[in-house]
Residue, then its C-alpha position, 0 to 999 in steps of 0.5 A: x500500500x505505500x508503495x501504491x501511495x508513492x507512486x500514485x502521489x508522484x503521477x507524471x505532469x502532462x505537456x503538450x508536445x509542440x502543444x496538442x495537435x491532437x485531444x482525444x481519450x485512448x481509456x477503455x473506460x473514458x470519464x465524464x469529461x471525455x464522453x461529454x466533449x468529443x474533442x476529436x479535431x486535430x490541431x497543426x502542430x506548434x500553432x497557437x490553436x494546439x498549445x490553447x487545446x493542451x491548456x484546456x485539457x488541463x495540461x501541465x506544460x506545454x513544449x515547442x520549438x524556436x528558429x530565428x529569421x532574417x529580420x530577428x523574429x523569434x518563431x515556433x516552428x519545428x522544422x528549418x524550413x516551412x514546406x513540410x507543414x505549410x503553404x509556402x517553402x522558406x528556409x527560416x533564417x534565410x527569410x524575413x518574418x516581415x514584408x511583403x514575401x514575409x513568412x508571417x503569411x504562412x498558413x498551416x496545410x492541416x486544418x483549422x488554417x492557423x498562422x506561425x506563432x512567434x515567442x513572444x505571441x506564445x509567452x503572451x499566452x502564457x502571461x495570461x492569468x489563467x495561464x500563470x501555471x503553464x510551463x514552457x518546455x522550448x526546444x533550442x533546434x540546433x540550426x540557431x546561433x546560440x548568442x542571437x537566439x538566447x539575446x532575442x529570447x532575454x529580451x521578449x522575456x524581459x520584457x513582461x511585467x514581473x517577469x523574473x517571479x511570474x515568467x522565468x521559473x515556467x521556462x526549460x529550456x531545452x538543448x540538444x547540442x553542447x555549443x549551447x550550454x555556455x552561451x545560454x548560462x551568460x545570456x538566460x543565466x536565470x532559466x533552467x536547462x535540460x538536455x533533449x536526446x536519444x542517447x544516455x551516454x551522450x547525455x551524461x558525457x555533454x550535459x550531465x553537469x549542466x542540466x537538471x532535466x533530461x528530456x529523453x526519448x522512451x526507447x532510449x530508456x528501455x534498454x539497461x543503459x537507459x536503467x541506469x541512466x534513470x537509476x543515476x538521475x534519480x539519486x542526482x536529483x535530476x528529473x527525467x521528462x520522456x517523449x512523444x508518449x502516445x501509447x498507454x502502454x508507455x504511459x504506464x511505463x513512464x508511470x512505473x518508471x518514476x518519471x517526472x513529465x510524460x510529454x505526447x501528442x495526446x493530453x486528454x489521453x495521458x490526462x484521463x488516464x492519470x485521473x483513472x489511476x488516481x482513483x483505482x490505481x490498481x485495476x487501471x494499470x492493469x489494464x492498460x500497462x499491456x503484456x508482461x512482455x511489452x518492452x520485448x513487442x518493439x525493436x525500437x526498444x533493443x539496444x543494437x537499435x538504440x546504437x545505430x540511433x546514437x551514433x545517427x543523432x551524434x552525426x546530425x547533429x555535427x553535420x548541422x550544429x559543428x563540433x561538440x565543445x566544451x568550455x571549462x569553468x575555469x578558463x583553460x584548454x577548449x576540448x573539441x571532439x568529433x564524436 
Protein backbone atom coordinates (compact mmCIF):
# COMPACT_ATOMS: atom_id res chain seq x y z
CA UNK A 1 0.00 0.00 0.00
CA UNK A 2 2.78 2.59 0.45
CA UNK A 3 4.34 1.88 -2.44
CA UNK A 4 0.89 2.46 -4.40
CA UNK A 5 0.65 5.57 -2.43
CA UNK A 6 4.09 6.97 -3.69
CA UNK A 7 3.53 6.32 -6.99
CA UNK A 8 0.30 7.37 -7.34
CA UNK A 9 1.45 10.56 -5.29
CA UNK A 10 4.31 11.50 -7.84
CA UNK A 11 1.97 10.87 -11.37
CA UNK A 12 3.74 12.15 -14.22
CA UNK A 13 2.96 16.33 -15.41
CA UNK A 14 1.00 16.12 -18.77
CA UNK A 15 2.75 18.55 -21.58
CA UNK A 16 1.64 19.23 -24.78
CA UNK A 17 4.49 18.03 -27.12
CA UNK A 18 4.67 21.27 -29.98
CA UNK A 19 1.09 21.67 -27.89
CA UNK A 20 -1.93 19.03 -28.54
CA UNK A 21 -2.01 18.55 -32.08
CA UNK A 22 -4.44 16.22 -31.21
CA UNK A 23 -7.06 15.80 -27.99
CA UNK A 24 -8.89 12.66 -27.55
CA UNK A 25 -9.27 9.58 -24.91
CA UNK A 26 -7.36 6.37 -25.51
CA UNK A 27 -9.13 4.82 -21.68
CA UNK A 28 -11.03 1.94 -22.02
CA UNK A 29 -13.11 3.41 -19.80
CA UNK A 30 -13.12 7.42 -20.56
CA UNK A 31 -14.71 9.52 -17.71
CA UNK A 32 -17.03 12.08 -17.82
CA UNK A 33 -15.17 14.85 -19.27
CA UNK A 34 -14.14 12.94 -22.25
CA UNK A 35 -17.53 11.16 -23.01
CA UNK A 36 -19.46 14.77 -22.91
CA UNK A 37 -16.58 16.58 -25.09
CA UNK A 38 -15.67 14.96 -28.29
CA UNK A 39 -12.65 16.80 -28.83
CA UNK A 40 -11.70 14.70 -31.83
CA UNK A 41 -10.38 17.58 -34.02
CA UNK A 42 -6.66 17.84 -34.91
CA UNK A 43 -4.58 20.97 -34.20
CA UNK A 44 -1.41 21.91 -36.69
CA UNK A 45 1.42 21.48 -34.98
CA UNK A 46 3.42 24.16 -32.78
CA UNK A 47 0.23 26.97 -33.56
CA UNK A 48 -1.28 28.67 -31.11
CA UNK A 49 -4.62 26.64 -31.52
CA UNK A 50 -2.60 23.43 -30.19
CA UNK A 51 -0.84 24.91 -27.33
CA UNK A 52 -4.51 26.57 -26.24
CA UNK A 53 -6.14 22.98 -26.61
CA UNK A 54 -3.04 21.33 -24.12
CA UNK A 55 -4.03 24.02 -21.88
CA UNK A 56 -7.74 23.42 -21.91
CA UNK A 57 -7.47 19.62 -21.42
CA UNK A 58 -5.79 20.91 -18.46
CA UNK A 59 -2.00 20.29 -19.32
CA UNK A 60 0.85 20.92 -17.17
CA UNK A 61 3.26 22.31 -19.74
CA UNK A 62 3.34 22.81 -22.97
CA UNK A 63 6.62 22.01 -25.49
CA UNK A 64 7.94 23.72 -28.61
CA UNK A 65 10.40 24.74 -30.69
CA UNK A 66 12.23 28.09 -31.96
CA UNK A 67 14.11 29.17 -35.07
CA UNK A 68 15.26 32.62 -35.82
CA UNK A 69 14.58 34.56 -39.28
CA UNK A 70 16.27 37.17 -41.02
CA UNK A 71 14.74 40.04 -39.67
CA UNK A 72 15.45 38.71 -35.79
CA UNK A 73 11.52 37.43 -35.12
CA UNK A 74 11.90 34.72 -32.58
CA UNK A 75 9.48 31.73 -34.19
CA UNK A 76 7.66 28.43 -33.07
CA UNK A 77 8.41 26.03 -35.57
CA UNK A 78 9.84 22.51 -35.86
CA UNK A 79 11.49 22.09 -38.66
CA UNK A 80 14.12 24.55 -40.62
CA UNK A 81 12.13 25.36 -43.33
CA UNK A 82 8.40 25.57 -43.96
CA UNK A 83 7.15 23.45 -46.52
CA UNK A 84 6.50 20.15 -44.64
CA UNK A 85 3.65 21.97 -42.64
CA UNK A 86 2.52 24.99 -44.59
CA UNK A 87 1.53 26.52 -47.93
CA UNK A 88 4.90 28.27 -48.62
CA UNK A 89 8.58 26.88 -48.55
CA UNK A 90 11.40 29.20 -46.95
CA UNK A 91 14.36 28.32 -45.45
CA UNK A 92 13.80 30.18 -41.73
CA UNK A 93 16.68 32.08 -41.34
CA UNK A 94 17.14 32.99 -44.57
CA UNK A 95 13.83 34.91 -44.58
CA UNK A 96 12.03 37.78 -43.28
CA UNK A 97 9.31 37.45 -40.93
CA UNK A 98 8.20 40.98 -42.25
CA UNK A 99 7.17 42.35 -45.78
CA UNK A 100 5.76 41.79 -48.42
CA UNK A 101 7.29 37.93 -49.08
CA UNK A 102 7.44 37.53 -45.26
CA UNK A 103 6.64 34.44 -43.83
CA UNK A 104 4.10 35.97 -41.38
CA UNK A 105 1.80 34.89 -44.34
CA UNK A 106 2.48 31.09 -43.90
CA UNK A 107 -0.66 29.24 -43.08
CA UNK A 108 -0.73 25.77 -41.97
CA UNK A 109 -1.56 22.66 -44.55
CA UNK A 110 -3.62 20.98 -41.95
CA UNK A 111 -6.99 22.11 -40.72
CA UNK A 112 -8.09 24.56 -38.76
CA UNK A 113 -5.77 27.02 -41.32
CA UNK A 114 -3.53 28.59 -38.30
CA UNK A 115 -0.82 31.13 -38.87
CA UNK A 116 3.07 30.66 -37.45
CA UNK A 117 3.14 31.73 -33.88
CA UNK A 118 6.10 33.59 -32.73
CA UNK A 119 7.81 33.83 -28.75
CA UNK A 120 6.80 36.29 -27.88
CA UNK A 121 2.79 35.79 -29.01
CA UNK A 122 3.20 32.33 -27.07
CA UNK A 123 4.58 33.98 -23.68
CA UNK A 124 1.57 36.44 -24.36
CA UNK A 125 -0.36 33.22 -23.53
CA UNK A 126 1.41 32.39 -21.18
CA UNK A 127 1.34 35.72 -19.30
CA UNK A 128 -2.34 35.35 -19.47
CA UNK A 129 -3.84 34.87 -15.81
CA UNK A 130 -5.46 31.87 -16.46
CA UNK A 131 -2.25 30.75 -17.80
CA UNK A 132 0.44 31.59 -14.97
CA UNK A 133 0.51 27.75 -14.28
CA UNK A 134 1.60 26.60 -17.50
CA UNK A 135 5.20 25.86 -18.02
CA UNK A 136 7.08 26.25 -21.26
CA UNK A 137 9.35 23.43 -22.38
CA UNK A 138 11.16 25.18 -25.58
CA UNK A 139 13.47 23.07 -27.64
CA UNK A 140 16.53 25.02 -28.86
CA UNK A 141 16.70 23.48 -32.78
CA UNK A 142 20.47 23.20 -33.19
CA UNK A 143 20.09 25.42 -36.85
CA UNK A 144 20.16 28.56 -34.50
CA UNK A 145 23.29 30.79 -33.39
CA UNK A 146 23.15 30.38 -29.96
CA UNK A 147 24.43 34.22 -28.80
CA UNK A 148 21.49 35.59 -31.36
CA UNK A 149 18.72 33.32 -30.48
CA UNK A 150 19.37 33.47 -26.28
CA UNK A 151 19.95 37.54 -26.77
CA UNK A 152 16.08 37.62 -28.53
CA UNK A 153 14.79 35.23 -26.02
CA UNK A 154 16.06 37.56 -22.95
CA UNK A 155 14.72 40.43 -24.31
CA UNK A 156 10.97 39.12 -25.14
CA UNK A 157 11.08 37.93 -21.76
CA UNK A 158 12.44 40.63 -20.06
CA UNK A 159 10.04 42.48 -21.28
CA UNK A 160 6.93 41.18 -19.18
CA UNK A 161 5.97 42.84 -16.05
CA UNK A 162 7.40 40.76 -13.25
CA UNK A 163 8.99 38.84 -15.41
CA UNK A 164 11.51 37.15 -13.13
CA UNK A 165 8.59 35.95 -10.41
CA UNK A 166 5.71 35.36 -12.86
CA UNK A 167 7.84 34.08 -16.21
CA UNK A 168 11.35 32.83 -15.82
CA UNK A 169 10.60 29.80 -13.14
CA UNK A 170 7.86 28.24 -16.19
CA UNK A 171 10.53 28.11 -18.82
CA UNK A 172 13.01 24.90 -19.56
CA UNK A 173 14.93 25.39 -21.96
CA UNK A 174 15.89 22.59 -23.82
CA UNK A 175 19.44 21.66 -25.72
CA UNK A 176 20.13 19.29 -27.80
CA UNK A 177 23.78 20.32 -28.83
CA UNK A 178 26.68 21.19 -26.37
CA UNK A 179 27.54 24.68 -28.37
CA UNK A 180 24.53 25.79 -26.47
CA UNK A 181 25.44 25.28 -22.71
CA UNK A 182 27.63 28.31 -22.21
CA UNK A 183 26.01 30.79 -24.02
CA UNK A 184 22.80 30.14 -22.70
CA UNK A 185 24.48 30.25 -18.93
CA UNK A 186 25.89 34.29 -19.99
CA UNK A 187 22.50 35.01 -21.81
CA UNK A 188 19.46 33.31 -19.72
CA UNK A 189 21.54 32.72 -16.70
CA UNK A 190 18.17 32.99 -14.70
CA UNK A 191 16.47 29.85 -16.67
CA UNK A 192 16.69 26.20 -16.10
CA UNK A 193 18.32 23.67 -18.72
CA UNK A 194 17.58 20.38 -19.70
CA UNK A 195 19.10 18.11 -22.47
CA UNK A 196 16.58 16.53 -25.09
CA UNK A 197 18.21 13.33 -26.70
CA UNK A 198 18.28 9.69 -27.52
CA UNK A 199 21.43 8.78 -26.25
CA UNK A 200 22.29 8.43 -22.38
CA UNK A 201 25.77 8.22 -22.78
CA UNK A 202 25.80 11.43 -24.78
CA UNK A 203 23.53 12.76 -22.15
CA UNK A 204 25.95 12.17 -19.48
CA UNK A 205 29.33 12.92 -21.33
CA UNK A 206 27.97 16.81 -22.54
CA UNK A 207 25.11 17.89 -20.14
CA UNK A 208 25.08 16.00 -17.26
CA UNK A 209 26.93 18.91 -15.09
CA UNK A 210 24.66 21.50 -16.91
CA UNK A 211 21.17 20.30 -16.77
CA UNK A 212 18.92 19.21 -14.04
CA UNK A 213 16.45 17.81 -16.72
CA UNK A 214 16.73 15.40 -19.00
CA UNK A 215 14.37 15.24 -21.88
CA UNK A 216 14.89 11.81 -23.29
CA UNK A 217 13.07 9.92 -25.87
CA UNK A 218 11.46 6.42 -24.32
CA UNK A 219 13.12 3.90 -26.03
CA UNK A 220 16.41 5.27 -25.06
CA UNK A 221 15.40 4.24 -21.99
CA UNK A 222 14.25 0.95 -22.29
CA UNK A 223 17.15 -0.76 -22.56
CA UNK A 224 19.96 -1.42 -19.38
CA UNK A 225 21.54 1.71 -20.22
CA UNK A 226 18.89 3.58 -20.16
CA UNK A 227 18.17 1.58 -16.50
CA UNK A 228 20.93 3.05 -15.10
CA UNK A 229 20.54 6.42 -16.74
CA UNK A 230 17.18 6.64 -14.68
CA UNK A 231 18.64 4.92 -11.70
CA UNK A 232 21.51 7.58 -11.93
CA UNK A 233 19.19 10.70 -12.12
CA UNK A 234 17.20 9.74 -9.62
CA UNK A 235 19.91 9.66 -6.75
CA UNK A 236 21.21 13.12 -8.71
CA UNK A 237 18.29 14.52 -8.21
CA UNK A 238 17.98 15.37 -11.94
CA UNK A 239 14.39 14.97 -13.37
CA UNK A 240 13.75 12.90 -16.44
CA UNK A 241 10.84 14.29 -18.81
CA UNK A 242 10.09 11.32 -21.96
CA UNK A 243 8.80 11.91 -25.34
CA UNK A 244 6.50 11.50 -27.54
CA UNK A 245 4.30 9.46 -25.49
CA UNK A 246 1.48 8.22 -27.21
CA UNK A 247 0.70 4.78 -26.16
CA UNK A 248 -0.91 3.88 -22.87
CA UNK A 249 1.22 1.21 -22.58
CA UNK A 250 4.49 3.80 -22.37
CA UNK A 251 2.27 5.98 -20.46
CA UNK A 252 2.02 3.29 -17.64
CA UNK A 253 5.77 2.53 -18.45
CA UNK A 254 6.66 6.17 -17.51
CA UNK A 255 4.47 5.60 -14.68
CA UNK A 256 6.40 2.93 -13.26
CA UNK A 257 9.48 4.19 -14.31
CA UNK A 258 9.02 7.25 -11.94
CA UNK A 259 9.43 9.66 -14.24
CA UNK A 260 8.54 13.32 -13.67
CA UNK A 261 6.78 14.52 -17.24
CA UNK A 262 5.14 12.50 -19.75
CA UNK A 263 5.28 14.92 -22.76
CA UNK A 264 2.80 13.49 -26.11
CA UNK A 265 0.79 14.47 -28.74
CA UNK A 266 -2.48 13.24 -26.86
CA UNK A 267 -3.10 15.04 -23.47
CA UNK A 268 -6.66 14.14 -22.90
CA UNK A 269 -5.37 10.76 -23.06
CA UNK A 270 -2.15 10.90 -20.70
CA UNK A 271 -4.71 13.43 -18.88
CA UNK A 272 -7.75 10.91 -18.21
CA UNK A 273 -5.56 8.11 -17.73
CA UNK A 274 -3.97 9.73 -14.79
CA UNK A 275 -7.48 10.96 -13.49
CA UNK A 276 -8.23 6.56 -13.71
CA UNK A 277 -5.08 5.54 -11.87
CA UNK A 278 -5.76 8.38 -9.23
CA UNK A 279 -8.96 6.68 -8.25
CA UNK A 280 -8.04 2.86 -8.87
CA UNK A 281 -4.66 2.51 -9.16
CA UNK A 282 -4.54 -0.96 -9.24
CA UNK A 283 -7.26 -2.13 -11.74
CA UNK A 284 -6.01 0.77 -14.10
CA UNK A 285 -2.71 -0.17 -14.58
CA UNK A 286 -3.67 -3.46 -15.14
CA UNK A 287 -5.49 -2.92 -17.99
CA UNK A 288 -3.52 -0.51 -19.61
CA UNK A 289 0.21 -1.49 -18.88
CA UNK A 290 -0.27 -4.03 -21.70
CA UNK A 291 1.61 -7.75 -21.66
CA UNK A 292 4.22 -8.82 -19.04
CA UNK A 293 6.45 -8.77 -22.20
CA UNK A 294 5.72 -5.03 -23.58
CA UNK A 295 9.08 -3.85 -23.72
CA UNK A 296 10.27 -7.05 -25.87
CA UNK A 297 6.94 -6.14 -28.60
CA UNK A 298 9.23 -3.27 -30.40
CA UNK A 299 12.71 -3.45 -31.87
CA UNK A 300 12.93 0.26 -31.16
CA UNK A 301 13.35 -0.84 -27.66
CA UNK A 302 16.71 -3.08 -28.21
CA UNK A 303 19.97 -1.89 -27.98
CA UNK A 304 21.55 -2.75 -31.28
CA UNK A 305 18.78 -0.12 -32.47
CA UNK A 306 19.41 2.22 -29.60
CA UNK A 307 23.22 2.23 -31.03
CA UNK A 308 22.58 2.84 -34.53
CA UNK A 309 20.33 5.75 -33.09
CA UNK A 310 23.15 7.16 -31.47
CA UNK A 311 25.64 7.18 -33.45
CA UNK A 312 22.85 8.88 -36.38
CA UNK A 313 21.89 11.65 -33.80
CA UNK A 314 25.67 12.28 -32.76
CA UNK A 315 26.37 12.58 -36.94
CA UNK A 316 23.26 15.08 -37.09
CA UNK A 317 23.81 16.64 -35.05
CA UNK A 318 27.60 17.68 -36.18
CA UNK A 319 26.72 17.83 -39.85
CA UNK A 320 24.07 20.66 -38.67
CA UNK A 321 25.34 22.42 -35.49
CA UNK A 322 29.75 22.00 -35.87
CA UNK A 323 31.83 20.16 -33.45
CA UNK A 324 30.64 19.48 -29.79
CA UNK A 325 32.86 21.80 -27.06
CA UNK A 326 33.46 22.12 -24.01
CA UNK A 327 34.21 25.38 -22.27
CA UNK A 328 35.58 24.56 -18.59
CA UNK A 329 34.58 26.93 -15.59
CA UNK A 330 37.68 27.62 -15.32
CA UNK A 331 39.10 29.06 -18.37
CA UNK A 332 41.99 26.98 -19.78
CA UNK A 333 42.33 24.40 -22.62
CA UNK A 334 38.86 24.09 -25.11
CA UNK A 335 38.32 20.35 -25.62
CA UNK A 336 36.57 19.54 -29.26
CA UNK A 337 35.62 16.47 -30.29
CA UNK A 338 34.39 14.98 -33.47
CA UNK A 339 32.23 12.15 -31.62
Amino acid sequence: MSELKTITATMPECWGHRGSKVSSTGLPHANARAQTTQASAAFPENTLASFEAAIRDGAEGIESDVHVTLDDVVVMFHDPSLERTTNMKAIIRESHWHGDNGIHQARTRKSPVQAIPTFAQSVELLMKPENRHVKFNVDVKVQNDPDRLFRLIHEIISAQENWEKDLAPRILLGLWHPKFIEPAKKHLPYLRRSHIGISPAFARKWFWESCETFSMNFSALVTAEGEAFRRDCQKAGKSIAVWTVNATEEMMQCVHWGVQVILTDHTRRWLDLRAELNKDFAKTSAAASGPPYFLWTSWKYYSPTQMVFSRLQQSYLLKAGGPFEYFPSTPSTRVTTSA
